[in-house]
Every structure is written in structure tokens, then in C-alpha cells.
LOSE-517720 format. One record per atom (N, C-alpha, C, O, CB): z, x, y negated. Coordinates in steps of 0.001 Angstrom, whole numbers, plus 500000, padded with zeros to 6 digits. Last residue first. Glycine has a CB too. Layout:
<rs>
ZXY;...
</rs>
This chain:
<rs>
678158918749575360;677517919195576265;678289919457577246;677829919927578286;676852920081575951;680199917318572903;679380916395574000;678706917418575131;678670916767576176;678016915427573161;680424919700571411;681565919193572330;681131918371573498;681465918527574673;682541918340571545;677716919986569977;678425921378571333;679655920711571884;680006921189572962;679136923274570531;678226917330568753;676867917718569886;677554918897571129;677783918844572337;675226918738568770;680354917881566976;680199916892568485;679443917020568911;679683916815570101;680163915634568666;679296920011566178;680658920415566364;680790918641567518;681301918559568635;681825920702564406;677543918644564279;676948919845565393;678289920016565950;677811920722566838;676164921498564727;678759916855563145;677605916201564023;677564917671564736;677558917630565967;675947915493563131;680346918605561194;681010917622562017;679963917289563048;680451917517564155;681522916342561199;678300919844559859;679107920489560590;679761919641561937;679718919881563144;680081920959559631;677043917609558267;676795918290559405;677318918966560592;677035918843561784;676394918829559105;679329916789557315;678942916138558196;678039916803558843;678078916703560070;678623915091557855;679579918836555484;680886918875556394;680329918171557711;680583918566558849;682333917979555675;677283918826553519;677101920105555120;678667919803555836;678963920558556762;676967922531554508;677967916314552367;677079916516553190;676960917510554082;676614917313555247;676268916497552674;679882917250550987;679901916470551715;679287916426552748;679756916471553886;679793915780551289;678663919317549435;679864919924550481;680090918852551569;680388919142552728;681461920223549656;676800918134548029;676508919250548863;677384919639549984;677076920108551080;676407920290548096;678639916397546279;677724915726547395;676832916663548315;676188916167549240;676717914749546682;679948918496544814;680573917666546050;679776916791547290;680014916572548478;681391916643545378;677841919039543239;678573920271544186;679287919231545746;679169919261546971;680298921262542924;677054916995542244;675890917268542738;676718918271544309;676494918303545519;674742918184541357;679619916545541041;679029915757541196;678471916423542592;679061916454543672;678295915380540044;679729918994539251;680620918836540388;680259917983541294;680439918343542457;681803918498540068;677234918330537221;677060919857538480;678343919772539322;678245920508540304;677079921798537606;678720916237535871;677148916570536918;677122917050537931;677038916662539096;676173917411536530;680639917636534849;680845916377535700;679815916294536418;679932916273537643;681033915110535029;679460919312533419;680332920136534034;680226918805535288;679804919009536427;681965920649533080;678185917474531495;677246918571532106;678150918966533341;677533918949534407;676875919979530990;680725916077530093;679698915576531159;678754916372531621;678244915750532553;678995914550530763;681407918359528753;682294917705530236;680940917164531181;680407917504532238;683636915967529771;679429918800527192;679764919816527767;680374919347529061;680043919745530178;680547920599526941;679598916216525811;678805916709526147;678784917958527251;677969917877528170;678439916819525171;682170917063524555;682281915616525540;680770916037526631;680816916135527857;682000913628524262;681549918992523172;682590919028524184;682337918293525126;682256918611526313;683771918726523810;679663918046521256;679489919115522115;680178918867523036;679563918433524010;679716920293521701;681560916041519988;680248915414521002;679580916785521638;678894916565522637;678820914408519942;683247917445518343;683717916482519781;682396916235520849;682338916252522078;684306914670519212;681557918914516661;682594919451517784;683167918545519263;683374918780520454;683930919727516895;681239916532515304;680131917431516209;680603918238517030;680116918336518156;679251918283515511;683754915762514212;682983914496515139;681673915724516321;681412915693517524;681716912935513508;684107917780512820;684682917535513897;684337916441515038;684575916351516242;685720917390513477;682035917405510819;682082918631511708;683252918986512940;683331919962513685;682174919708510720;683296914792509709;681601915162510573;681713916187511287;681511916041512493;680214915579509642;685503915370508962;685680914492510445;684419914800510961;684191915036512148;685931912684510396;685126916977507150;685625917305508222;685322916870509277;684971917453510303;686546917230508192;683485915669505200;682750916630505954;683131917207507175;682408917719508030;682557917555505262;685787913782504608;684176913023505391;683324914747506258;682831914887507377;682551912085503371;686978915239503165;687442914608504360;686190914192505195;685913914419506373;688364913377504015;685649915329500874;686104917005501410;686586916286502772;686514917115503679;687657918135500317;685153913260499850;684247913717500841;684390914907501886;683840915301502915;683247913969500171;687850912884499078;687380911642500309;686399912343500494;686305912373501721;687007909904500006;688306914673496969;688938914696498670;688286914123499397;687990914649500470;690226914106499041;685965913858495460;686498914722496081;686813914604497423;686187914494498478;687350914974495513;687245910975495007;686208910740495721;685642912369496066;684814912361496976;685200909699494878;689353911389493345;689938910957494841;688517910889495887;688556910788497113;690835909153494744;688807912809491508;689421913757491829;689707913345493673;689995914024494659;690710913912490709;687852911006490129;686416911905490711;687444912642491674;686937913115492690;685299913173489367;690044909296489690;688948908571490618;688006909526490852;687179909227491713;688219907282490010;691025911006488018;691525910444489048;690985910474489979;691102911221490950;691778909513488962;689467910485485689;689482912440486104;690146911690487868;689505912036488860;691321914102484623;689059908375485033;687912908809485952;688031910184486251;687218910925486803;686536908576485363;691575907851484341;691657907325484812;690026907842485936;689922907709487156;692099906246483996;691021909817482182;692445910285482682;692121909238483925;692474909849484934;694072909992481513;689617908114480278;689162909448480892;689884910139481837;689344911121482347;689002910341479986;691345905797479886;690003905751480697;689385907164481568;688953907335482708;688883905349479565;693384907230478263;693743906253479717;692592906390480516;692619906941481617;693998904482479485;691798907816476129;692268909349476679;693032908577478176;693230909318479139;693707910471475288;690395905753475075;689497906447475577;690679907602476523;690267908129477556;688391907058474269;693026904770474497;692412903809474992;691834904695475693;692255904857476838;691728902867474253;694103906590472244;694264906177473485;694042905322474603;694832905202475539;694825906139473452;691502905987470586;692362907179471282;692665907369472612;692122907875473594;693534907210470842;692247903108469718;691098903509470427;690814904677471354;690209904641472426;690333903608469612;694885903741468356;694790902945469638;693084903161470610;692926903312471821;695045901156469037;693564905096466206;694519905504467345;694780905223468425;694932905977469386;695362905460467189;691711903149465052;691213904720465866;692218905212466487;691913905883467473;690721906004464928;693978901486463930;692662901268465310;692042902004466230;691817901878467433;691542900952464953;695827903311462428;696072902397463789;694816902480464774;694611903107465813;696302900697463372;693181903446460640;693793904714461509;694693904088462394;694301904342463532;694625905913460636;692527900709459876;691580902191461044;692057903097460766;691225903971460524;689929902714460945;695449900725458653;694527899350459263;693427900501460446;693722900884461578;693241898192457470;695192902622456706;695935902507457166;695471901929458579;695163902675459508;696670902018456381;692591901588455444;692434902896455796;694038902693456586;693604902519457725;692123904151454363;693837898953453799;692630899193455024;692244900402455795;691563900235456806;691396898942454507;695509900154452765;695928899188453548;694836898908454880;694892898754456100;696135897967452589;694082901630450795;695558902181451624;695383901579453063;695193902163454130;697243901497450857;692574899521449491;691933901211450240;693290901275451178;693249900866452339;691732903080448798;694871898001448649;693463896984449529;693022898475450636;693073898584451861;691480896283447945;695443899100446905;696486899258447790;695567898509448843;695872898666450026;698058898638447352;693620899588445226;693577900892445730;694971900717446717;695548901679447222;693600902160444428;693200897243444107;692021897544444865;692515898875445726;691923899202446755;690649897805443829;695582897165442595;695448896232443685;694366896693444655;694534896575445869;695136894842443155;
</rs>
């Protein structure tokens, strides 16, 4: 009787430890996942950063370019009217 009690109970934790098994081999399988998705997600994060810096050069870059047209046009503007004022002065004489 005592040695079907051993069986029965040793039977009994080896189920348990099996199920425990697999319990632990879901969990570990479940954080191979989750390292595998927070990976990518940074391998993504570094992109967009080094594309985000790429963008703000650029943008940066326009607006420098936008300046100096800026500045260009209000030069050209300005010597047309000159032009224009001396071009009616010699007409007015």
C-alpha cells in the first residue's frame, strides 16, 4: 500500500514538474518574443532618429537657402526701383 502511495505520489510530481515545464518553456518563449519585439522597436527608434536628423538638416538647409533668396530678391527689388527712378529722372529732363 505504502509503495503504491510512492508510485502515486511520484507519478502525481512528475505530471506537476511537467506541467511546470511547460509552463516555464510558454513564459521563456513568451520573453524570447517580447526581447525580440523591443529589438526591432529600437532598431526602429534609431532610424526614425537618424532620419528625424537628416530631416532637420534639410529643412534647416531650405530655410538658410530661403534667407539668402529673400535678402537676393529684396536687392533686385530694390536696384529695379532705382533703375526705374533714374530712367524717369533722364526721361523728365
Amino acid at each position: 500500500m505504502n509503495e503504491i502511495n510512492n508510485t502515486d505520489n511520484i507519478e502525481i510530481a512528475s505530471i506537476r514538474l511537467e506541467r511546470a515545464m511547460t509552463n516555464l518553456e510558454a513564459v521563456v518563449n513568451h520573453k524570447s518574443d517580447q526581447n525580440k519585439i523591443i529589438t526591432n522597436l529600437q532598431s526602429e527608434n534609431e532610424k526614425n532618429t537618424l532620419q528625424t536628423s537628416k530631416l532637420k538638416a534639410d529643412y534647416e538647409n531650405v530655410a538658410r537657402r530661403e534667407r539668402k533668396l529673400d535678402k537676393s530678391t529684396a536687392e533686385v527689388s530694390k536696384r529695379i526701383v532705382d533703375v526705374m527712378e533714374t530712367i524717369k529722372s533722364v526721361l523728365a529732363k
